[in-house]
ROKOL-137950 format. One record per residue (C-alpha): residue in three letters; x, y, z. Coordinates in steps of 0.25 Angstrom, whole numbers, padded with zeros to 4 digits, always signed. Layout:
BEGIN
ALAXYZ
...
END
This chain:
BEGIN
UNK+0000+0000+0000
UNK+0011+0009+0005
UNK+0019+0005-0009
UNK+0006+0009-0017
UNK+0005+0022-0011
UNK+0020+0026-0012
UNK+0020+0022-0026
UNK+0007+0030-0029
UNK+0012+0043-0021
UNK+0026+0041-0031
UNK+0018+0041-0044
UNK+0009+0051-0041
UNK+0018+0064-0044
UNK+0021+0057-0057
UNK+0008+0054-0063
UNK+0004+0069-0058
UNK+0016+0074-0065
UNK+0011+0067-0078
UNK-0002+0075-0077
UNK+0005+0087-0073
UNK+0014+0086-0086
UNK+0000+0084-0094
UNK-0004+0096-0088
UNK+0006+0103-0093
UNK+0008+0096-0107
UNK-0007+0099-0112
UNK-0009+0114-0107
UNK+0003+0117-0110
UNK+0001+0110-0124
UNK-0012+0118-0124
UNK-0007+0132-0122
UNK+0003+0129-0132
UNK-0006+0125-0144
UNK-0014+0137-0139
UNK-0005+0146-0138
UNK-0010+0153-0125
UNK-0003+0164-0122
UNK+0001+0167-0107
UNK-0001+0153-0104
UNK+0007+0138-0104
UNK+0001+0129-0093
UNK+0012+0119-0096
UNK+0018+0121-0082
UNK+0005+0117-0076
UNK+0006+0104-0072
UNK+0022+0107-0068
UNK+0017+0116-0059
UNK+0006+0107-0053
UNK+0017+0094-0052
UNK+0026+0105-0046
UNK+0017+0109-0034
UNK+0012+0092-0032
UNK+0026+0087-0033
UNK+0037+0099-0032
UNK+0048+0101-0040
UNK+0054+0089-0046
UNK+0040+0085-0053
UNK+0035+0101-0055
UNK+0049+0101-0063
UNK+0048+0087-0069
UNK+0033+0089-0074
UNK+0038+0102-0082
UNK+0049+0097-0089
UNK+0043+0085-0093
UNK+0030+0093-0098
UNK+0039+0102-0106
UNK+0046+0090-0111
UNK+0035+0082-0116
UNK+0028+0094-0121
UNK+0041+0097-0132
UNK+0039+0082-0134
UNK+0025+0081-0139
UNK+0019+0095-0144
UNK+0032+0108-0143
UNK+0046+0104-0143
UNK+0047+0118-0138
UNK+0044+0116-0124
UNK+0055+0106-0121
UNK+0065+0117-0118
UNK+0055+0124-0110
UNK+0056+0112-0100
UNK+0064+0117-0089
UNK+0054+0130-0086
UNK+0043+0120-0084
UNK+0053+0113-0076
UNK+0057+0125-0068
UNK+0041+0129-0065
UNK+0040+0113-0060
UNK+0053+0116-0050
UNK+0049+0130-0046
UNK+0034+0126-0042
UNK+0038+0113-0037
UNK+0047+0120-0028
UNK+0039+0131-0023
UNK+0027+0121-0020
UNK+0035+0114-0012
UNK+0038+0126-0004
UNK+0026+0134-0003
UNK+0010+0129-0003
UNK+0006+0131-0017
UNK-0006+0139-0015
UNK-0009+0149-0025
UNK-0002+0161-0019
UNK+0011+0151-0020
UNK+0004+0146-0037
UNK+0004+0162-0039
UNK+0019+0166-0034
UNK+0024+0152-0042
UNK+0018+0154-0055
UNK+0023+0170-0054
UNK+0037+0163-0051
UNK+0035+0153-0061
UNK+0030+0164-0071
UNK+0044+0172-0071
UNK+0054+0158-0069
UNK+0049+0150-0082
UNK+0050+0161-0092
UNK+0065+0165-0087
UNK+0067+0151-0089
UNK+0057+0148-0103
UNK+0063+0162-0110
UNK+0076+0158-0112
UNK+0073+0146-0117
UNK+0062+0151-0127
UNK+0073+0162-0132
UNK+0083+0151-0134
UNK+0078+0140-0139
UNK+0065+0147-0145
UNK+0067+0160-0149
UNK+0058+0164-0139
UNK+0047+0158-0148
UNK+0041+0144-0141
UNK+0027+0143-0149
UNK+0020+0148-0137
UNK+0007+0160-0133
UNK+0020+0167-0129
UNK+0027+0169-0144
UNK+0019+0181-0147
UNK+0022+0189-0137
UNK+0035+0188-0137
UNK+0037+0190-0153
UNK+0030+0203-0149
UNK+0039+0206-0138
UNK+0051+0204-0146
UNK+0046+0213-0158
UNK+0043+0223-0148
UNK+0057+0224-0145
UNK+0060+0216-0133
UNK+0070+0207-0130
UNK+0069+0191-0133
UNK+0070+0187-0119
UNK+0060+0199-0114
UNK+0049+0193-0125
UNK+0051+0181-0123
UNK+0050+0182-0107
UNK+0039+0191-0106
UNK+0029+0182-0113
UNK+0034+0169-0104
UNK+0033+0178-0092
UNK+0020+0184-0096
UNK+0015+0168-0099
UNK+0020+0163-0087
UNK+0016+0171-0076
UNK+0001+0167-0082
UNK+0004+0153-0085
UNK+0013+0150-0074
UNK+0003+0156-0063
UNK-0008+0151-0069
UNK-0003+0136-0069
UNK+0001+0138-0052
UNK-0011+0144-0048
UNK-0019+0133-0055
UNK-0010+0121-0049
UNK-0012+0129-0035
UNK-0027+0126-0037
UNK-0026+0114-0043
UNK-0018+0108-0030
UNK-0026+0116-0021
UNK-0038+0105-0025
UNK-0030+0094-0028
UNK-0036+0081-0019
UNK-0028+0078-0005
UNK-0025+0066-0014
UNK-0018+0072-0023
UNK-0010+0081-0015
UNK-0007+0070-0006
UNK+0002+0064-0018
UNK+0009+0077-0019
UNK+0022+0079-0014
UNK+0020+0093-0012
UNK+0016+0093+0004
UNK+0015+0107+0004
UNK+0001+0104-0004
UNK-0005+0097+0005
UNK-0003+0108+0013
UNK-0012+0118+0003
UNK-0020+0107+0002
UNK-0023+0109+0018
UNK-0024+0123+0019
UNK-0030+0128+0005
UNK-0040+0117+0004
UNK-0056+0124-0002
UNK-0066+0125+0011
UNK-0078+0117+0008
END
């Protein structure tokens, strides 16, 4: 019995990764074909592994969704990896370390917001031109018609992007695990969320 419940508890951050990787893989698949500006949502389900499990799992779930995502629809993601796997270690981390209640969501996504375009620029100047296919390319062909530098038009956009996308995607996982079921939060490795679970639980 004990064997039973030790193997389940093991497996669970797994198969909760894998739906957390789908997450990510089609909304962020969504936005792109879309083309909605302001907006990614592939760092969803990174973020919501990340607050579950900490860390290692937030940063493992987003390099393996950007990964996968070159693989089966836009190769250009692939480089873009290590900014999803930056958002999973930064959350996972601050999680860990403080209740993530949506004061704490708020604060993380605004953090989040200004760390993965510093990170994601670069890479979209020096590998892409600063064009990645993405709601974002307009604006910064504007931007850089307009006289600005490269890096100033292509930041601006991401930041701009992120500060909606990013605080959007926490607050929405500070909800959702808000009414998680005691179940699930039980198989968590998070203690700090039994905690919310506690003391932010609905009156009846």
């Amino acid at each position: 019995m004990y064997e039973v419940m030790y193997v389940q508890t093991n497996t669970f951050p797994l198969v909760f990764s894998g739906i957390c990787i789908a997450v990510n893989l089609v909304l962020g698949t969504i936005v792109q074909t879309l083309k909605i500006p302001l907006l990614f949502l592939d760092t969803l389900g990174t973020i919501l592994g990340a607050v579950m499990f900490g860390p290692f799992w937030g940063g493992a779930i987003g390099l393996i969704t950007n990964i996968i995502q070159g693989i089966l629809t836009n190769p250009k993601n692939i480089p873009f990896a290590v900014v999803n796997l930056a958002i999973g270690i930064i959350v996972g981390y601050i999680a860990r370390r403080y209740t993530f209640t949506w004061k704490t969501a708020l604060l993380t996504g605004l953090l989040v917001s200004v760390v993965a375009p510093l990170i994601g620029t670069p890479i979209a100047i020096w590998v892409y031109g600063g064009l990645t296919g993405g709601g974002t390319d307009l604006l910064f062909l504007w931007l850089l018609k307009s006289g600005q530098k490269i890096f100033t038009a292509a930041f601006i956009p991401r930041i701009t992007g992120n500060i909606v996308d990013k605080v959007a995607c926490a607050l929405l996982v500070a909800s959702l695990v808000r009414y998680f079921p005691a179940n699930i939060l039980g198989k968590a490795t998070n203690p700090l969320l039994r905690t919310a679970r506690t003391n932010h639980a609905p009156s009846k």
